[in-house]
C-alpha positions as a Markdown table, in Angstrom:
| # | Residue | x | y | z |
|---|---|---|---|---|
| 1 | Unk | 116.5 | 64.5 | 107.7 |
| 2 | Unk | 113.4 | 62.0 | 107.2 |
| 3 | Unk | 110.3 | 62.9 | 108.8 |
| 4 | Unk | 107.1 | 60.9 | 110.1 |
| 5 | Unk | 105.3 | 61.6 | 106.9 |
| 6 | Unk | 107.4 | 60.2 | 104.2 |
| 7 | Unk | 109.0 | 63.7 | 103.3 |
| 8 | Unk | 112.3 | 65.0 | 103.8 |
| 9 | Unk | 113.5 | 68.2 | 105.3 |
| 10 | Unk | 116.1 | 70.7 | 105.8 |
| 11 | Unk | 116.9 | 71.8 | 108.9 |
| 12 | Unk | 119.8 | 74.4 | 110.1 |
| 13 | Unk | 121.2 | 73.5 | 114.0 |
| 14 | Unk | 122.5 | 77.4 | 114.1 |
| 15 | Unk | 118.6 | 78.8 | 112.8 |
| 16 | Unk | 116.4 | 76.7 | 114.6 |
| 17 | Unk | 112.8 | 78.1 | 114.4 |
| 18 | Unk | 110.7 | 76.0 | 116.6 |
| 19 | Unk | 111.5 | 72.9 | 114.4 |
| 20 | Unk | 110.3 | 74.4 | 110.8 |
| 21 | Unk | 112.6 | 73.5 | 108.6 |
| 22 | Unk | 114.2 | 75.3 | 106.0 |
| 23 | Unk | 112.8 | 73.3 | 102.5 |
| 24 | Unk | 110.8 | 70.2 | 102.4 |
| 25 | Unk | 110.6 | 67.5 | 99.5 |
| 26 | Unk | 107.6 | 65.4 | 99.7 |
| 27 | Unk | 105.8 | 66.7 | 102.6 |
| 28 | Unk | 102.1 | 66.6 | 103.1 |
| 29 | Unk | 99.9 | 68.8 | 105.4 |
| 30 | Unk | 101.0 | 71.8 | 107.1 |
| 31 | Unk | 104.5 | 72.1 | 105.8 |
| 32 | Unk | 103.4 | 72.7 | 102.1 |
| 33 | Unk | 100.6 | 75.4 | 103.7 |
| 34 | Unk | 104.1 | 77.3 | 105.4 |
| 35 | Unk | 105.0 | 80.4 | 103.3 |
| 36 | Unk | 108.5 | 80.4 | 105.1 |
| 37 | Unk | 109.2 | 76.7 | 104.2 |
| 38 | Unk | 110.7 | 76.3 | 100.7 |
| 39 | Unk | 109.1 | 73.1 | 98.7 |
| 40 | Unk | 111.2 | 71.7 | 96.2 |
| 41 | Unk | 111.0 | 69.3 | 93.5 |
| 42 | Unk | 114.0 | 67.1 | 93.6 |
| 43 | Unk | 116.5 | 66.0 | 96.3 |
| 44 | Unk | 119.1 | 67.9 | 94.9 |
| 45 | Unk | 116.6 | 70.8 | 94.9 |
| 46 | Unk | 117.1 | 70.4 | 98.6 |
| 47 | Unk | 121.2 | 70.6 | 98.3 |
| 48 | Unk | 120.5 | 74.0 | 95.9 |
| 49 | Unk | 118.4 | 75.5 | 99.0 |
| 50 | Unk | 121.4 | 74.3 | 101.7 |
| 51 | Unk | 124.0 | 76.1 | 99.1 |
| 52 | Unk | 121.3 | 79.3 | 99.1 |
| 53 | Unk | 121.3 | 78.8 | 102.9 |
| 54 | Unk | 125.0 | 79.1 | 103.5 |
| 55 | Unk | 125.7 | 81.6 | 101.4 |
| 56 | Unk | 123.0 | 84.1 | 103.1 |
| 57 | Unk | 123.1 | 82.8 | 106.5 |
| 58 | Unk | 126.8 | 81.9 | 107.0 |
| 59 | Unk | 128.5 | 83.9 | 104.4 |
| 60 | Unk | 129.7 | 80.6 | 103.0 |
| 61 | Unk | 130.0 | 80.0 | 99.6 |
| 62 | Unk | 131.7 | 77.5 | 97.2 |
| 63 | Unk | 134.0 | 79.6 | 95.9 |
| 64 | Unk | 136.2 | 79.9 | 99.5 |
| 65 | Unk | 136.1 | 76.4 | 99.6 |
| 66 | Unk | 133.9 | 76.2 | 102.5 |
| 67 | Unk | 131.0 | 74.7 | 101.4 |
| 68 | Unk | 130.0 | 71.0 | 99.5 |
């Protein structure tokens, strides 16, 4: 999802923490200063921590067909 700032973060519905998302790309202040929020480089870098994401917090994984 977009935020306020310009950036763009990832967000789980099933592990919400207070609104902290997952990964950011592109976002200034107080997200890039979070040690549990992943930055990443690239948009896709944002797919790659989604992928990481399923796989440890959903047991999901490409391989059973269940993820993207």
């Amino acid at each position: 999802m977009g935020n306020e700032d310009g950036g763009v973060e990832l967000l789980c519905r099933d592990h919400f923490d207070g609104g902290r998302p997952l990964a950011c790309y592109n976002s200034p202040g107080d997200r890039q200063a979070d040690p549990k929020v992943v930055q990443v480089a690239t948009i896709p870098g944002l797919w790659i921590e989604a992928v990481k994401h399923l796989a440890s917090g959903h047991q999901v994984t490409p391989e059973n067909g269940d993820a993207p």
